[in-house]
C-alpha positions as CSV (number, residue, x, y, z in Angstrom):
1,X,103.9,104.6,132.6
2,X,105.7,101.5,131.8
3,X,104.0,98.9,128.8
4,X,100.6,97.8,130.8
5,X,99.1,95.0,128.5
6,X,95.9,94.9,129.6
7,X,95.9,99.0,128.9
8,X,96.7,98.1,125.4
9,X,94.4,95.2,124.9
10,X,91.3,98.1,125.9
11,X,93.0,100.6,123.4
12,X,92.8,97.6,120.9
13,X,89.5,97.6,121.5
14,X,88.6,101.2,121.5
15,X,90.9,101.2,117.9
16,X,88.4,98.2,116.6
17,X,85.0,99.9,117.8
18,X,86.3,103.6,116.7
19,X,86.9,102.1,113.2
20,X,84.0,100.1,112.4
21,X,82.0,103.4,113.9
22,X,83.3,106.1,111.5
23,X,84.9,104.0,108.7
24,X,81.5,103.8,106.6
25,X,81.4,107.8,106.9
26,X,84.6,107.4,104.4
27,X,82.9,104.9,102.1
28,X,79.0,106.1,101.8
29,X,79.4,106.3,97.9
30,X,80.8,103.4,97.6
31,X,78.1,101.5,99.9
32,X,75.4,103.5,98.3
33,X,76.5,102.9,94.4
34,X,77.1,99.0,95.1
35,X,73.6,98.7,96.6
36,X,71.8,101.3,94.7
37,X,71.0,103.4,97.6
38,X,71.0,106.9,97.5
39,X,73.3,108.7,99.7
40,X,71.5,109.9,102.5
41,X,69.8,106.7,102.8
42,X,73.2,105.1,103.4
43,X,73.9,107.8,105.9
44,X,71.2,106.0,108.2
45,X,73.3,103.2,108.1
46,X,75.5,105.5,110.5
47,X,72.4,106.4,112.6
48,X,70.9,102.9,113.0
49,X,74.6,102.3,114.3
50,X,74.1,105.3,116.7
51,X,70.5,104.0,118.1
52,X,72.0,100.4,118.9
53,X,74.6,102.2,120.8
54,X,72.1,104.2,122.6
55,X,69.4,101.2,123.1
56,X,72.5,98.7,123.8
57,X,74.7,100.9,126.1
58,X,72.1,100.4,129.2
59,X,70.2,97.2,128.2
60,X,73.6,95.3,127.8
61,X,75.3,96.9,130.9
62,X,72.7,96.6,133.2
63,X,71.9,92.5,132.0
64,X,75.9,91.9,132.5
65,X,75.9,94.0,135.3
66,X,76.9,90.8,138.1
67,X,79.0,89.5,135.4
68,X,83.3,89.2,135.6
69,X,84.7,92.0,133.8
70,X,87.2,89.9,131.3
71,X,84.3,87.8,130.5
72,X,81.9,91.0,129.7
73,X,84.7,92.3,128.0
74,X,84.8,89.5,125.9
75,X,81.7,89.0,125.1
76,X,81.5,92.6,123.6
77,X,84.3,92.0,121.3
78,X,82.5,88.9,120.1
79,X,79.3,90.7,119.3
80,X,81.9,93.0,117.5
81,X,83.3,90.9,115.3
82,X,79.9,89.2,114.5
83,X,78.0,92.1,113.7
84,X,81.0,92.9,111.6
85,X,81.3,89.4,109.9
86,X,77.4,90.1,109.0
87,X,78.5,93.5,107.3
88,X,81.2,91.9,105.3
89,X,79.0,89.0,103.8
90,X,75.9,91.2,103.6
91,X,74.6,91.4,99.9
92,X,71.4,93.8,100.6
93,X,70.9,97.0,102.3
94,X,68.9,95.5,104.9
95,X,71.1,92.7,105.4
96,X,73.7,95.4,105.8
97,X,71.7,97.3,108.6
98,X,71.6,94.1,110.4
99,X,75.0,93.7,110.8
100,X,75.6,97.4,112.0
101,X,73.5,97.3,114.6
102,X,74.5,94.2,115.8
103,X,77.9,95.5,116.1
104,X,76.7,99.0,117.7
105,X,74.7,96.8,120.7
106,X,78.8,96.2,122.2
107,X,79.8,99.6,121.6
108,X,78.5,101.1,125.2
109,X,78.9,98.7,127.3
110,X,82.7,97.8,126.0
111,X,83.7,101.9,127.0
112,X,81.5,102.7,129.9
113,X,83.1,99.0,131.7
114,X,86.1,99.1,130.2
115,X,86.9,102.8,131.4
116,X,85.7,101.5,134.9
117,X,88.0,98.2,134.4
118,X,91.3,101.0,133.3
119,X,91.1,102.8,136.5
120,X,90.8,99.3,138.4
121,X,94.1,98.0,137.1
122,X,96.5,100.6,138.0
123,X,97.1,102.2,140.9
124,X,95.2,105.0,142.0
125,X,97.4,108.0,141.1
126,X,97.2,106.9,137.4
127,X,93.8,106.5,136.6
128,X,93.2,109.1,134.5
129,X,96.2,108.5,132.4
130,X,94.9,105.0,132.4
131,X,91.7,106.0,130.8
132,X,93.3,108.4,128.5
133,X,95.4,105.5,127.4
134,X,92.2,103.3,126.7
135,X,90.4,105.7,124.7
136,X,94.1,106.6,122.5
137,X,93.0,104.4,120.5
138,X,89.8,105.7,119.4
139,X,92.2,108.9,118.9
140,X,94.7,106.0,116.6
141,X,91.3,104.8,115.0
142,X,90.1,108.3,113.9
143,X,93.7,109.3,112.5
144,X,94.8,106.2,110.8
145,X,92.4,103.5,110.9
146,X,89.4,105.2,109.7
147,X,91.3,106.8,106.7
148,X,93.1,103.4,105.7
149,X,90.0,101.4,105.8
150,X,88.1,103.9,103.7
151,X,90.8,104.0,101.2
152,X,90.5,99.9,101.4
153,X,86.8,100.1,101.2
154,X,87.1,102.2,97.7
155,X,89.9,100.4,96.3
156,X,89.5,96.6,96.8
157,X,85.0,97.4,97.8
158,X,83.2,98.1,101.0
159,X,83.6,94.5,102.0
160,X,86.9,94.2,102.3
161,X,86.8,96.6,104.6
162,X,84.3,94.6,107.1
163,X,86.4,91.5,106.7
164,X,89.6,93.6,108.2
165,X,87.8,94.9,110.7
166,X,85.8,91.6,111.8
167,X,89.9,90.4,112.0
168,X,90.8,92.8,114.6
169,X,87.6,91.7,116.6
170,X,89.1,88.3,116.8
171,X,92.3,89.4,117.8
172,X,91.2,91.8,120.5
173,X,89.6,89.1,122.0
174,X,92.5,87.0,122.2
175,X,94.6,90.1,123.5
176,X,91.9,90.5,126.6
177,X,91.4,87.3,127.3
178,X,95.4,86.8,127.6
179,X,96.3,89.9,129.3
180,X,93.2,90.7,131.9
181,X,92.6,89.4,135.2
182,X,89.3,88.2,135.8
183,X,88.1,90.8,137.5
184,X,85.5,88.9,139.6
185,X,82.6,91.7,141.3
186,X,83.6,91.8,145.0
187,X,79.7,93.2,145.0
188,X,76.8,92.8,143.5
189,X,75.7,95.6,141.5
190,X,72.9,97.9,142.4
191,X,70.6,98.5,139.7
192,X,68.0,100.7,141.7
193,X,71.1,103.0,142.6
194,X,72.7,103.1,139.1
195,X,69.2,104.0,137.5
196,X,69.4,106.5,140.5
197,X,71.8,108.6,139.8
198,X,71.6,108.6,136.2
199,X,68.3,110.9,136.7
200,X,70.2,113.1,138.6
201,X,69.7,116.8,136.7
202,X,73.1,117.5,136.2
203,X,74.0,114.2,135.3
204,X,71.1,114.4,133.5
205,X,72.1,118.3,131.5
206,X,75.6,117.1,131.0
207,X,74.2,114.0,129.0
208,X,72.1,116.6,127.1
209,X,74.6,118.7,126.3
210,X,76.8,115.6,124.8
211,X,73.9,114.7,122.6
212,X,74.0,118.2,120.7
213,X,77.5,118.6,121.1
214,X,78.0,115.3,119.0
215,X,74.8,116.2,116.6
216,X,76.7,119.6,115.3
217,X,79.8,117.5,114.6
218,X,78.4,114.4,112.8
219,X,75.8,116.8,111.2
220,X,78.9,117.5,108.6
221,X,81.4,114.6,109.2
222,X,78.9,112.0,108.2
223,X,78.5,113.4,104.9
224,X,82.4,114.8,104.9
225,X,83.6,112.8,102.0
226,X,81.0,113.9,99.5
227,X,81.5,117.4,100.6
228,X,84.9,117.0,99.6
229,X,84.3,115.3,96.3
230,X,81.8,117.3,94.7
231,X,83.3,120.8,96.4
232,X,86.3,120.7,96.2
233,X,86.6,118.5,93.2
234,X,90.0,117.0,94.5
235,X,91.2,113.4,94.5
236,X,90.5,110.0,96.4
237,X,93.9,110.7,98.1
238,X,93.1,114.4,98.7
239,X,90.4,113.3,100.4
240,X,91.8,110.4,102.9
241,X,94.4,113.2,103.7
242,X,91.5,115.3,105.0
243,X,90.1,112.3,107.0
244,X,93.5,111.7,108.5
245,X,93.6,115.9,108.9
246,X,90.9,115.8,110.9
247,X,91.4,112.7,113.0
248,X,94.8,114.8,114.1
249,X,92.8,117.9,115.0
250,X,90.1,115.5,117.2
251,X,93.8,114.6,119.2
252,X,94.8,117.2,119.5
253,X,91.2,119.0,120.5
254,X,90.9,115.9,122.9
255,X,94.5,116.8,124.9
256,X,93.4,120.4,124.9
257,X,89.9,120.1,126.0
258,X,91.2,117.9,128.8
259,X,93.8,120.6,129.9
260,X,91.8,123.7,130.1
261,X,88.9,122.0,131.8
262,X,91.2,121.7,134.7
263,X,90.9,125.4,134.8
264,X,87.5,126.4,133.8
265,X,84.8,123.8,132.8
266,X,82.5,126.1,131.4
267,X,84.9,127.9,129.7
268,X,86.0,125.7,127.8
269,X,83.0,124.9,126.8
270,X,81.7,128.3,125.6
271,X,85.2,128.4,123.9
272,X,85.0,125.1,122.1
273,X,81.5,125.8,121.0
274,X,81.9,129.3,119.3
275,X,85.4,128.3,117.9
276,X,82.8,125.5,116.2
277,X,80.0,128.1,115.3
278,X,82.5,130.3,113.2
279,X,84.9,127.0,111.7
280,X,81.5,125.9,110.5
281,X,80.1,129.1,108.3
282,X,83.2,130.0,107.2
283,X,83.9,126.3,105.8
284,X,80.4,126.9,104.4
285,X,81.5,129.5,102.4
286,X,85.0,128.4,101.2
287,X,84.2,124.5,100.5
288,X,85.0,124.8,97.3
289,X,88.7,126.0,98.1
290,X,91.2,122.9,98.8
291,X,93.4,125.8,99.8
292,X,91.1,127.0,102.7
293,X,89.9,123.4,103.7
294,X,93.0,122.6,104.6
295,X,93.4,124.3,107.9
296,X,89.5,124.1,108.4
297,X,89.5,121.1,108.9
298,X,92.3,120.5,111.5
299,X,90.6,123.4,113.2
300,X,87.1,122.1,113.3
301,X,88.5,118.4,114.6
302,X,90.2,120.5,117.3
303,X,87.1,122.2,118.5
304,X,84.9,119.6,117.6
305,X,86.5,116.9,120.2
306,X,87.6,119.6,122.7
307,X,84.0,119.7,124.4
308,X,84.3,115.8,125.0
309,X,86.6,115.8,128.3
310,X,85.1,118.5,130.2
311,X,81.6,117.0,129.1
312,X,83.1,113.5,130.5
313,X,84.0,114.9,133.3
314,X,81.2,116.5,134.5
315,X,79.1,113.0,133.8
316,X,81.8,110.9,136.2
317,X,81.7,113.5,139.1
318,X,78.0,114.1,139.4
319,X,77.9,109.8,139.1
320,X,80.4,109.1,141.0
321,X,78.4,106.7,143.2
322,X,77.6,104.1,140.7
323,X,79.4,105.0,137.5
324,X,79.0,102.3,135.5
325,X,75.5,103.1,134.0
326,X,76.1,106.4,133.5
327,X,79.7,106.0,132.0
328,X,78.1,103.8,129.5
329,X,74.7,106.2,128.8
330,X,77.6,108.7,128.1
331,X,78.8,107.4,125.0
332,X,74.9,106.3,124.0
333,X,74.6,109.8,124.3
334,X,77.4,110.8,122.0
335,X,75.6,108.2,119.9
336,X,72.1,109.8,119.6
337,X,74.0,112.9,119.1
338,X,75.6,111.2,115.9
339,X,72.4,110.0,114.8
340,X,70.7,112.8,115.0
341,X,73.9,114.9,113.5
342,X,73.5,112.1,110.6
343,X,69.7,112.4,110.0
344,X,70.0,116.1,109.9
345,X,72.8,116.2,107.7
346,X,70.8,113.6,105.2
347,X,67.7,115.8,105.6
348,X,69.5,119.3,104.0
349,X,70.9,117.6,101.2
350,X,67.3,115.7,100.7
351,X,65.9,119.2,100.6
352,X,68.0,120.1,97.7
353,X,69.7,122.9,99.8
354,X,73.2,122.5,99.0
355,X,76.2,120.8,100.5
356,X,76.9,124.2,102.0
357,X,73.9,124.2,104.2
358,X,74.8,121.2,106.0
359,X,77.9,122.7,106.9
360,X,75.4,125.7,108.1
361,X,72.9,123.1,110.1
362,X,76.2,121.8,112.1
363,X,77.1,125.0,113.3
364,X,73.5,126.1,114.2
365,X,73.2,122.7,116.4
366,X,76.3,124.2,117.8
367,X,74.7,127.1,118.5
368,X,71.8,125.4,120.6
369,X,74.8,123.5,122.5
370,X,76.3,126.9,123.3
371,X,73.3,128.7,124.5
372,X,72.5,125.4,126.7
373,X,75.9,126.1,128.6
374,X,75.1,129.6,129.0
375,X,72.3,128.7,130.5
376,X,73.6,126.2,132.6
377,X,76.3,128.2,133.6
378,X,74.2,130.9,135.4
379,X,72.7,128.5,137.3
380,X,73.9,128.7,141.1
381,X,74.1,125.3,141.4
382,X,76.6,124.5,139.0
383,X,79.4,126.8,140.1
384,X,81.0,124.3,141.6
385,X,81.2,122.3,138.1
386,X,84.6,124.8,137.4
387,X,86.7,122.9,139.6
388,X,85.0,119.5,138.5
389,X,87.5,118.1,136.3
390,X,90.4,118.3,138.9
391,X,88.5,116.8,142.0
């Protein structure tokens, strides 16, 4: 596929909302020392983020539902780069939770239309390469952008950080509004039928499963930088080699995941899941070895993501007559998965249990995620689902 630059303006965009999502994951002692918070109390910094997502995902795609795609495009950046200009100038906690979930209330909407606008732009025998291109930069984000802003965010402060990435807000919005069409609605959109089909059950089981799928993996990632600091014992750049580590193993996990859900849906899945369930209590146990960390975490990154394509898939086929809500309620899942990964992680170290045990609690959630598909799978009704990802 030759340079599409409307393609690239979307992956700017995905790059922009996949930093300012995880980059405070790499900087929660630095947040929580400057404002004289405790740890896990910055940590809800990441879940208030994952609630906007979930609260603005359908609120802000079904009131912008009638409205031209470049424009709502547009508009989501700016809420972006406002939310984010908040964050950098905030001198309080609270003021600081302000400013995140400003920024989360664009974060739904911008993937579930812009994944709708990707396939709209090229012709039909590339839209899922289109989509795949949109959402590389998320992949880009979580393997370079995250670790460089947390390095900036504990060398030059926190702040810094918000400023760079309120920057690229500014200049994805220049980039859309340059390279995109647009993208008038030939229709009006139906809101009875989108709200429709997103309580379809399976629609409805795959959004579920997202939700736990997410909560084992943020359980530990949200709190993976003091893990690393107070296990392992190694240094700052130690530790944004990890972060960049694991961002490799989440693209590589996301290629895979894709590929063998051609073939078997479920299977991949199961596979995913108990490759997470054993990554996690062994990393439990060894922690404290840089040595075995190392390959742990490439591993977990890889099984981690790998449930995200088939998951995706399953959400766009059983949707397929109105998408766009249920696109979006996608990623709001992912969201409430994160929160709830976050808020459990935050609990286990609140209980005095140990870094280890959160490492534990992520692979138990995993656990749940796997029995669900078990479940699921012997139902009759979702046979079918095998062949899902390559109709």
């Amino acid at each position: 596929m030759k340079i599409n630059f409307p393609l690239m303006a979307l992956a700017m965009g995905a790059f922009g909302i996949g930093v300012t999502e995880f980059s405070p994951m790499g900087m929660l002692p630095v947040i929580a020392g400057d404002l004289g918070v405790s740890i896990p109390t910055a940590g809800m910094l990441i879940s208030a983020y994952a609630f906007g997502v979930l609260i603005g995902a359908p609120v802000m795609t079904l009131l912008c539902a009638n409205m031209p795609r470049r424009r709502l495009l547009v508009l989501s950046m700016g809420i972006f780069t406002v939310g984010n200009a908040i964050s950098a100038m905030a001198d309080s906690y609270s003021a600081l939770m302000v400013g995140r979930i400003i920024t989360s209330l664009n974060h739904g909407m911008f993937f579930g239309i812009g994944a709708v606008v990707a396939t709209n732009i090229v012709p039909p025998n590339k839209r899922a390469g289109a989509v795949a291109a949109m959402f590389s930069g998320l992949t880009i984000a979580t393997i370079g952008g995250v670790p460089l802003a947390s390095f900036i965010g504990t060398a030059f402060g926190w702040r810094s950080a918000f400023w760079g990435i309120a920057a690229i807000g500014v200049m994805v919005m220049v980039a859309l509004r340059v390279s995109l069409p647009p993208l008038v609605n030939q229709e009006k959109a139906n809101i009875r039928n989108e709200l429709t089909v997103l309580g379809k059950g399976p629609v409805l089981a795959a959004l579920l499963l997202t939700v736990v799928g997410a909560s084992s993996m943020f359980t530990v990632f949200t709190y993976i930088v003091p893990i690393l600091q107070q296990e392992t014992h190694e240094s700052t750049a130690f530790v944004t080699a990890m972060l960049v580590l694991y961002g490799a193993g989440l693209a590589v996990g996301n290629i895979l995941g894709g590929r063998y859900a051609d073939r078997s849906l479920y299977g991949t899945l199961i596979a995913s899941l108990i490759a997470a369930i054993l990554l996690l209590v062994i990393f439990a146990m060894v922690m404290s070895s840089s040595v075995m960390v190392v390959p742990l975490i490439f591993l977990w990154g890889v099984a981690s993501f790998a449930v995200v394509p088939p998951l995706q898939s399953l959400v766009v086929h059983e949707a397929s007559e109105a998408p766009n809500l249920a696109s979006a309620m996608n990623i709001g899942a992912f969201n409430l998965g994160n929160a709830i990964g976050a808020a459990l992680g935050g609990g286990v170290i609140s209980m005095g249990l140990g870094l280890p045990a959160v490492a534990l609690a992520g692979a138990g959630t995993a656990a749940l995620g796997l029995f669900m598909v078990l479940v699921l799978k012997r139902n009759p009704s979702n046979q079918g689902n095998e062949q899902v990802a390559s109709s």
